[in-house]
C-alpha positions in Angstrom: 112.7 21.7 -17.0 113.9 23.6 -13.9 114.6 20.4 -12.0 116.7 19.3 -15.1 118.1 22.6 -15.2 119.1 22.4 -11.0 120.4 18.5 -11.9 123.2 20.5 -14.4 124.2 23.0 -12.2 125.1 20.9 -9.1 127.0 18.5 -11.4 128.9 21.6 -12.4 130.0 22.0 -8.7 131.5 18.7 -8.1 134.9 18.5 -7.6 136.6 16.7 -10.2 138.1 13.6 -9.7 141.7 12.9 -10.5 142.3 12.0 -14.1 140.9 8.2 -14.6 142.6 5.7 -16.8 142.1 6.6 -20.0 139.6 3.7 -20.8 137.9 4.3 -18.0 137.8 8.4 -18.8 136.9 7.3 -22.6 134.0 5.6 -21.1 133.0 8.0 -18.2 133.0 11.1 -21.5 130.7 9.8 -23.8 127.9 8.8 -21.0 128.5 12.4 -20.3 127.9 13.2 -23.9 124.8 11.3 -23.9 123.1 12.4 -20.6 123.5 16.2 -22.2 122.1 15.2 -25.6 119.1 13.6 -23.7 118.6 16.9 -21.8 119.0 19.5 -24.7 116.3 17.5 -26.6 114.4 17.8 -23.4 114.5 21.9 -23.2 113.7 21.9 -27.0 110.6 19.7 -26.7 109.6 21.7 -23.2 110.2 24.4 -25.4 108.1 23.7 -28.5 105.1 22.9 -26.0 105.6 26.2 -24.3 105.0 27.7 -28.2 102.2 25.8 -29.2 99.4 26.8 -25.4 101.3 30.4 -26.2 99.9 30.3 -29.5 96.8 28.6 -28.5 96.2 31.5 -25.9 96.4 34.0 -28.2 93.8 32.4 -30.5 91.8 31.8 -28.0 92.2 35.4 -26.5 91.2 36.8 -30.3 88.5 34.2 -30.3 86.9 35.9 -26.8 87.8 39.3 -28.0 85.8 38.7 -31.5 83.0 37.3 -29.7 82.8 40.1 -27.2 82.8 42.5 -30.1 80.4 40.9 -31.7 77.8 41.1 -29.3 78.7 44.3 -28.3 77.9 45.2 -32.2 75.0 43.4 -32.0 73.9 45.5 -28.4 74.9 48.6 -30.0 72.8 47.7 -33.6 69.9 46.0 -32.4 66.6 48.0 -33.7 65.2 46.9 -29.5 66.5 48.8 -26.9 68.3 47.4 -24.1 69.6 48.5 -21.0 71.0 46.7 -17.8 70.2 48.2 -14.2 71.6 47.4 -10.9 69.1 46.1 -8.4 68.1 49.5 -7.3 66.7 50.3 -11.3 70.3 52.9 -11.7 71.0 52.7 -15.6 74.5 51.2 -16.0 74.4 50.5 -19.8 72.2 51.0 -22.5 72.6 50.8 -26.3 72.0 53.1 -29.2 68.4 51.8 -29.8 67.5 52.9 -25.7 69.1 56.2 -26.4 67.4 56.9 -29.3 63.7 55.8 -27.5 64.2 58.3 -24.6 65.3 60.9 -26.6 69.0 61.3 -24.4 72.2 60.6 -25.2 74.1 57.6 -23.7 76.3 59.4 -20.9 73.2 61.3 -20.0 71.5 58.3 -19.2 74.3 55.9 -17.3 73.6 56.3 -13.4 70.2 57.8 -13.9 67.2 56.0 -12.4 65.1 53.9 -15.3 62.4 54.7 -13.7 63.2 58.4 -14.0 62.3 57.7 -17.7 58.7 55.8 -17.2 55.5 58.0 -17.4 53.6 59.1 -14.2 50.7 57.1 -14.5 52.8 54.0 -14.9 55.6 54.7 -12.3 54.5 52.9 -9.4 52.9 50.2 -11.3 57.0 49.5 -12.1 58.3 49.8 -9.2 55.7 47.4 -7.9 57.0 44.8 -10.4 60.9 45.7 -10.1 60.4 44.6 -6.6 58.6 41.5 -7.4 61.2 41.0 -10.0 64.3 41.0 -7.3 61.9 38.5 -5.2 60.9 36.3 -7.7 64.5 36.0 -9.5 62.0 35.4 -12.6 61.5 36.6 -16.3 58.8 39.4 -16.3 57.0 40.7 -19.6 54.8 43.1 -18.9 54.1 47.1 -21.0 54.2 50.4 -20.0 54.4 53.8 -21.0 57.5 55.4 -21.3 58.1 59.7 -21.4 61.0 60.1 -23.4 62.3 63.7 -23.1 60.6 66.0 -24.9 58.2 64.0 -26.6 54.8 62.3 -26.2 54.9 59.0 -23.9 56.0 56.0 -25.9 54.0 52.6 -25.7 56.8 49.3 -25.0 56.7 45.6 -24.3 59.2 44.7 -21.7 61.5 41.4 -21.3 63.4 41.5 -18.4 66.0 38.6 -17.3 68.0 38.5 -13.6 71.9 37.5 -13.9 74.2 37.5 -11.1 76.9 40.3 -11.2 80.4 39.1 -11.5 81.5 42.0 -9.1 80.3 42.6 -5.9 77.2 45.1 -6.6 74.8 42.2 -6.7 72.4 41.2 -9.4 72.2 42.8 -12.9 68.8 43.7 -14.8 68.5 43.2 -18.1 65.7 45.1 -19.9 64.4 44.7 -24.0 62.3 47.4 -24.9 60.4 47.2 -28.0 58.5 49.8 -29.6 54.7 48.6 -29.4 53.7 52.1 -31.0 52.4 50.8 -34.1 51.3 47.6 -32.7 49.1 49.7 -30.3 47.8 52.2 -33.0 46.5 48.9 -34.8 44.7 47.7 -31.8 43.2 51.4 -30.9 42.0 51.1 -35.1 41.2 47.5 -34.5 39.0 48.4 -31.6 37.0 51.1 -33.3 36.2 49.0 -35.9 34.7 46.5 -33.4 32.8 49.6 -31.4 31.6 50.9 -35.0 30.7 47.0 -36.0 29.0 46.4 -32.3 27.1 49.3 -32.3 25.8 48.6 -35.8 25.2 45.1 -35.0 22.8 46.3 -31.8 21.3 49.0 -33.3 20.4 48.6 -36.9 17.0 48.5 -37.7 17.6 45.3 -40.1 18.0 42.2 -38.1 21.6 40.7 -38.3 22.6 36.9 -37.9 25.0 34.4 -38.4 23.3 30.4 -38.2 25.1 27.1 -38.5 24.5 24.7 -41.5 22.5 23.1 -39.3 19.8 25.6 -38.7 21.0 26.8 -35.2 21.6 30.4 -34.2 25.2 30.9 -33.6 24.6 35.1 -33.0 21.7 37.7 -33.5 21.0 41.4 -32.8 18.3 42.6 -31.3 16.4 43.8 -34.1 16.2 40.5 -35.2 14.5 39.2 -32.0 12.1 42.1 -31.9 11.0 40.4 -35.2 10.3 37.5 -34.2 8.4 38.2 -31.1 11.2 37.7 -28.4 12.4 39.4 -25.9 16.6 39.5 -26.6 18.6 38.0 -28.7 19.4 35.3 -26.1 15.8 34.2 -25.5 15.6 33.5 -29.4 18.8 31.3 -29.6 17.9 29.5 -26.4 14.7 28.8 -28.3 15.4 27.9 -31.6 17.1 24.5 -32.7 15.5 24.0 -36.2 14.9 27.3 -38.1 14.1 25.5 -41.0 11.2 23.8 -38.7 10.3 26.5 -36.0 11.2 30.0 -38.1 9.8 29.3 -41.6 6.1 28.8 -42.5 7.2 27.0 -45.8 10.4 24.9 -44.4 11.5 24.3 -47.9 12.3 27.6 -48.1 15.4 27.7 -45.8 16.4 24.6 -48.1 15.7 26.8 -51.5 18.1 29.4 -49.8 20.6 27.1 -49.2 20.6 26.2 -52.7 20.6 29.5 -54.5 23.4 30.6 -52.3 25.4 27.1 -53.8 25.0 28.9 -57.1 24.9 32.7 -56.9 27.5 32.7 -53.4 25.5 36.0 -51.9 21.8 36.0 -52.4 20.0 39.3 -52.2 15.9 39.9 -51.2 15.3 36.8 -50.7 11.6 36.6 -49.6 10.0 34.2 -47.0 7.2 34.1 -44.3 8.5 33.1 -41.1 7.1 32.2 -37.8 6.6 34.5 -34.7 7.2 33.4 -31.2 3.3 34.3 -30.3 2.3 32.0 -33.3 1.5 35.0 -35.8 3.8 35.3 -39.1 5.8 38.1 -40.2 7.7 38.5 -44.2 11.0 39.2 -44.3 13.4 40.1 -47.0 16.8 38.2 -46.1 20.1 38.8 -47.3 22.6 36.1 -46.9 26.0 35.0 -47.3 28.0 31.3 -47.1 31.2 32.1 -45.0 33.7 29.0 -45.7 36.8 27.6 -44.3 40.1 26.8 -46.9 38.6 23.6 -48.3 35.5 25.3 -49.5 33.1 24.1 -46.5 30.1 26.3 -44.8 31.3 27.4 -42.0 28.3 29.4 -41.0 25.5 31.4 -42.9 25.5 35.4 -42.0 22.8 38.0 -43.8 20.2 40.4 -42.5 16.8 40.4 -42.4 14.4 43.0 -43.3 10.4 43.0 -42.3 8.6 43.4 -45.1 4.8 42.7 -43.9 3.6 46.0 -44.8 5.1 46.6 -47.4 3.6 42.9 -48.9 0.3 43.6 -47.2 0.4 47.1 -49.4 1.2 44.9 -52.0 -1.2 42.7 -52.2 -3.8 45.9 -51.4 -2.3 46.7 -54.3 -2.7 43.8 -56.5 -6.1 43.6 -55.2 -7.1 47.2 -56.7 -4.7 46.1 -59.9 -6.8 43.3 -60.6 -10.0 44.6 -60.0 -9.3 47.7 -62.2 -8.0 45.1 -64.8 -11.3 43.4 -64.6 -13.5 46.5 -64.9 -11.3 48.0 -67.9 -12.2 44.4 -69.6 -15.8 44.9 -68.0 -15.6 48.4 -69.5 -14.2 47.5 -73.2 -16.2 44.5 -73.5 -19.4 46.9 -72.8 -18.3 49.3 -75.2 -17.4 46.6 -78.2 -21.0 45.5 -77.6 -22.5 49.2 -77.5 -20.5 49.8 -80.8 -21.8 46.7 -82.2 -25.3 47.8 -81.2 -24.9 51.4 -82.5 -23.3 49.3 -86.2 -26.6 47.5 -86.1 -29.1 50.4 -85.7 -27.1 52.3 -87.9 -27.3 49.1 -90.3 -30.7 47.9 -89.9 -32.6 50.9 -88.9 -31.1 54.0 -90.3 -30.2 52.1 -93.1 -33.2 50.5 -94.0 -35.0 53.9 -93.1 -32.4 56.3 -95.9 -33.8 53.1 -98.0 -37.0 52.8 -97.9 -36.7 56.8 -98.1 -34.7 56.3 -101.3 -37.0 54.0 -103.1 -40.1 56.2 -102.5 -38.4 59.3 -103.7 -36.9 57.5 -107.0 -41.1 56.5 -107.4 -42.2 59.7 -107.0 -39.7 61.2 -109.3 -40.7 59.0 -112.0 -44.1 60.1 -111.5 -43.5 64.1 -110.9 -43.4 66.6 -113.6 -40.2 67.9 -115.0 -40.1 71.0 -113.2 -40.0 68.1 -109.8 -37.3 65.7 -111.1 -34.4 67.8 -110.6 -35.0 68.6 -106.4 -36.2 64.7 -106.6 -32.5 63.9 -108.3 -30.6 66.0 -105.5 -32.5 64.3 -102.7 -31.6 61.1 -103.9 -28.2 61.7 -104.4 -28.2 63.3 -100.9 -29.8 59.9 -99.4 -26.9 58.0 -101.4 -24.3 59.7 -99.8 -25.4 59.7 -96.3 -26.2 56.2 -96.5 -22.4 56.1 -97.9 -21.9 57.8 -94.2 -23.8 55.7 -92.4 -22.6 52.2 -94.0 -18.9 53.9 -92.8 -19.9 54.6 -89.4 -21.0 51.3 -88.7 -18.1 49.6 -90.3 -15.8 51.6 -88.3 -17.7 51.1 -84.8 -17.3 47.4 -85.7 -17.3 45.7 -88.8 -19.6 43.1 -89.0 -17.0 40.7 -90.7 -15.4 40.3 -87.4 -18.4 38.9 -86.0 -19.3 37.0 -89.1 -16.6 35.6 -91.0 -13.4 36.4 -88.3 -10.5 38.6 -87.8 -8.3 37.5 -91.3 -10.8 38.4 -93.4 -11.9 41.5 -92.0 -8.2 42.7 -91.7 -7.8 41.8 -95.6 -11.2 43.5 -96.7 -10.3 46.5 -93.9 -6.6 47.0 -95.4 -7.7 47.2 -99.1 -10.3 49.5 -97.7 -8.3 51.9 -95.6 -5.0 52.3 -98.1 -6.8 54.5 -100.7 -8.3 56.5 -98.1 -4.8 57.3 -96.1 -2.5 57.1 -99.0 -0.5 54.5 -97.7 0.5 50.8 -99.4 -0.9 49.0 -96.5 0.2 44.8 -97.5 -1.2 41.9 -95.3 0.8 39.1 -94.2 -1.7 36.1 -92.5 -1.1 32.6 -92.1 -4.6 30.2 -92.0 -5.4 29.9 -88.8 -7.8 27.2 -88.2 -10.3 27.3 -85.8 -11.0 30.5 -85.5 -9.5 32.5 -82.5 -11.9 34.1 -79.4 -13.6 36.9 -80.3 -12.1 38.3 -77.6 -8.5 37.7 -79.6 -9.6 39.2 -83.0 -11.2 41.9 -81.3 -7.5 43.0 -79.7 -5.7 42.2 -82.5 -8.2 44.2 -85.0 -7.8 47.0 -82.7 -4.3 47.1 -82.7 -4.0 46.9 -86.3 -6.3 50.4 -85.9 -4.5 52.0 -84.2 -0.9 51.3 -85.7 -2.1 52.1 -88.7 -3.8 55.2 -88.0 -0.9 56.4 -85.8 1.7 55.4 -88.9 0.1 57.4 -91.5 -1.8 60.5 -89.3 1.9 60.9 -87.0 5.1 59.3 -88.9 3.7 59.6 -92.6 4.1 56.1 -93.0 3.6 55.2 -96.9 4.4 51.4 -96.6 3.1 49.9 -93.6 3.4 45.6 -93.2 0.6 43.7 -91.2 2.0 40.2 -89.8 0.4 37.9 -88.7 1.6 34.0 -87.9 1.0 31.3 -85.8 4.6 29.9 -83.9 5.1 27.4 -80.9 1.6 27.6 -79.4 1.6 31.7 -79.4 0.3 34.2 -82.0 2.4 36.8 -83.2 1.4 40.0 -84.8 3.6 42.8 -86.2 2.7 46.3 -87.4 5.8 47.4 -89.3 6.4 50.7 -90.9 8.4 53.5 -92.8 7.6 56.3 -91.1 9.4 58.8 -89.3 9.3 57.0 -86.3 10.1 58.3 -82.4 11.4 58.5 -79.3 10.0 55.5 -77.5 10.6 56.6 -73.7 9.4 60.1 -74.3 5.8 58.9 -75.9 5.4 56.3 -73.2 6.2 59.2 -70.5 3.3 61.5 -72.0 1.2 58.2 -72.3 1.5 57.5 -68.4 0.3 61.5 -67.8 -2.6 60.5 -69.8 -1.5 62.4 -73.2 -1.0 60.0 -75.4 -3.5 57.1 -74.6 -3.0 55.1 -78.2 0.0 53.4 -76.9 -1.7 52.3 -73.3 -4.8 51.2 -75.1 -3.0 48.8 -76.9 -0.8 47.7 -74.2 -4.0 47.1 -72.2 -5.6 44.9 -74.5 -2.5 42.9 -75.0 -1.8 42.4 -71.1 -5.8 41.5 -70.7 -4.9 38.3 -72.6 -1.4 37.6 -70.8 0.3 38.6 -74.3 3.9 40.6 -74.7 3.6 44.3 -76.3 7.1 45.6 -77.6 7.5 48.7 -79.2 10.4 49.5 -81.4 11.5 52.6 -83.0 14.0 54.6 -84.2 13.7 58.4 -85.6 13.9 58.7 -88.9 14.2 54.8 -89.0 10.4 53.3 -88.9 8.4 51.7 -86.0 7.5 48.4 -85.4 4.7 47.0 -83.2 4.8 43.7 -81.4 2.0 42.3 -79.8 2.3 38.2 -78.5 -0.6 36.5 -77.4 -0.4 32.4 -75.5 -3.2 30.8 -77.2 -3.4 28.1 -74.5 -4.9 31.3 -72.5 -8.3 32.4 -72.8 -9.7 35.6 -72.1 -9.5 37.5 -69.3 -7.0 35.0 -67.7 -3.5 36.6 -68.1 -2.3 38.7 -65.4 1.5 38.6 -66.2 1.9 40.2 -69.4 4.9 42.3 -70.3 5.7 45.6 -71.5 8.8 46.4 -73.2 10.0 49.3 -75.2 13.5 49.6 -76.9 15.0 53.0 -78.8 
């Protein structure tokens, strides 16, 4: 545009020519015409370009401008701190987020030193590594303490990055400082937890493991080697490959384990006898859990394990004395149902026959006496009457013959219609045919226990309608003492029966536990009792061990 500009002004300084022929001028005019259109379009087009990169300038300028302020919102806003240093560590920017960290305005902290601001114990560990950092010309994260101004030192991650300094001071610094407080507080709680876990884990009396689905030990305390006889936990896992095969006695017992924990997902007291490393055994009482991955699968097996060879050695001490006091209170009742049967006999045979034969004489005698002798004679026999009366009574209630004779149903329907006038009571008998006849042993307890209901219903509740049951069901026999009495409190009586008070209540439950039966006692106050006893028939006597005892209110 300039040269086009020059071309016009040194045609303007040429000389005219003298005045052509007018053709010839017509002619020289209108090229002149021409060449001036062709030049103003010229300036206009130059012109409109000029416009459009003016325009395009400015947008661009805004463009910079808005992108400058919007990092420089995004510096100022950030929740990090950031700061950039010269080479030498002197502050020359920082944002709000720095500020607010050290606890000092913004002006206060351009041209300080950063590491004015980093606690004592860390200060020449950064200097080392601002150093390094100018060296290497690399990225650095490292943390440190920082001592903000009046305030406790402050825990932060650092990112640092190197740029070159458009002006002439050199290199620029670039620092992101997060806040790692909380981050640190979790690891200080985090760590605790694993002290208070780890000295648990090597302390605790219980052994503690974790073992792989394949029966190898992945981790175990030593509580747990002591158990077995080794030395520290790493002599037992370097020993062991198969528990199932070198730990357990029975090795279908880790297997059983395995299964119950399938169903129940923790299994508690789990009992087992397991191998020492000097070849002796030891129990132990394990508690285990299945710990599984996302899809459901074992991961590993973790639990503890408790040794429990005294306390099963006591055990069986004490099953020991259990069964031999079991077997000399049978020794014991069975002698005294055969002294009472003895003592029925005598009283039967001998007494009996004795107050008899005594009888007879006197009744001879009387009808051979004078008058004045048959009245003393009448009294006398009237005396032997009743204490042959007496005597018959005795013996029936030491044992009734029946029960020896002609079984238990028939005694308990001739002893029922015998005892309900005497205790005022409507005593009614329930029996199916049973067919043979029971043990002796088994009408024994049950006539007993029909006793002693019945006396206990009428003497202590009053009873005046008691039911006697008693049926044949699915290989067991049932019998049920049922009355209308005042009835009781249930756990009270059986607490004064285990001080020895009340020893009706254990009698019975003894006889029914000699013969592996179920006693259950029911009763409410003011409601009636009922006593249960169950006997297997498919066990004879003396042969049940594992009766049960049950009591409801």
């Amino acid at each position: 545009m300039n040269k086009k500009m020059h071309a016009n002004s040194r045609r303007g300084r040429l000389k005219r020519p003298h005045a052509p022929e007018p053709r010839a001028g017509m002619l020289q005019a209108e090229t002149a015409g021409l060449a001036e259109d062709v030049e103003i379009e010229e300036l206009r087009v130059a012109e409109e370009e000029l416009r459009v990169q003016n325009e395009e300038l400015a947008l661009a300028r805004q463009a910079v401008e808005a992108e400058h302020a919007r990092y420089h919102e995004l510096f100022e806003c950030a929740p990090d701190g950031y700061m950039v240093t010269d080479a030498a560590g002197v502050i020359r920017e920082a944002n709000r987020a720095a500020s607010a960290m050290l606890n000092v305005p913004r002006r206060g902290l351009l041209g300080k030193p950063f590491a004015l601001y980093v606690a004592g114990v860390d200060r020449d560990a950064f200097r080392v590594h601002l150093s390094q950092i100018q060296s290497e010309k690399a990225f650095k994260d490292w943390e440190i303490r920082l001592k903000p101004r009046e305030r406790p030192p402050l825990p932060v991650a650092l990112n640092i990055s190197i740029a070159e300094s458009q002006s002439q001071s050199g290199i620029q610094i670039r620092w992101l400082l997060r806040d790692i407080t909380q981050r640190k507080q979790a690891e200080e709680a985090l760590q605790k937890v694993w002290e208070n876990y780890h000295n648990i884990f090597e302390h605790a009396v219980e052994g503690i493991f974790q073992e792989s689905p394949e029966g190898r030990y992945l981790s175990v305390n030593p509580s747990l080697a002591r158990i077995y006889g080794y030395e520290s936990p790493e002599d037992l896992m370097g020993s062991v490959t198969d528990i199932a095969r070198e730990r357990y006695v029975d090795p279908g017992r880790r297997e059983e384990l395995k299964r119950l924990i399938e169903e129940h997902g923790v299994l508690e007291g789990f009992e087992a006898q397991m191998r020492r490393k000097d070849g002796g055994t030891v129990w132990v009482s394990e508690h285990v859990r299945a710990v599984r991955d996302r899809s459901g699968k074992v991961v590993y097996y973790e639990g503890t394990a408790q040794d429990i060879t005294e306390r099963k050695r006591a055990e069986g001490q004490l099953q020991d004395s259990l069964t031999l006091s079991r077997a000399l209170s049978r020794r014991l009742e069975t002698v005294r149902e055969e002294e009472r049967a003895r003592i029925a006999r005598d009283l039967h045979d001998e007494v009996g026959q004795a107050l008899t034969a005594l009888k007879l004489n006197l009744q001879v005698v009387q009808r051979k006496s004078p008058d004045e002798l048959r009245s003393p004679l009448e009294s006398s026999v009237g005396i032997i009457d009743r204490l042959l009366e007496r005597v018959r009574g005795i013996s029936l209630d030491l044992r009734p013959s029946l029960l020896d004779d002609l079984g238990l149903i028939t005694t308990l329907k001739w002893w029922t219609e015998h005892q309900a006038p005497q205790r005022g009571a409507r005593i009614e008998l329930k029996a199916d045919s049973i067919e043979p006849r029971l043990p002796l042993d088994l009408e024994t307890a049950c006539f007993r226990i029909v006793e002693e209901a019945v006396n206990n219903a009428t003497k202590y509740a009053k009873a005046r309608r008691i039911n006697v049951i008693l049926s044949k069901r699915d290989g067991a026999l049932d019998l049920v003492i049922r009355d209308n009495g005042a009835g009781f409190d249930v756990n009270a009586v059986l607490a004064r029966a285990a001080r020895g008070e009340s020893m009706g209540l254990l009698g019975m439950e003894e006889r029914v536990k000699h013969l592996g039966g179920l006693f259950t006692i029911t009763s409410h106050p003011g409601r009636g009792t009922e006593v249960r006893a169950t006997f297997p028939l498919a066990i004879s006597a003396g042969t049940g061990e594992k009766a049960t005892t049950s009591a409801s209110r």
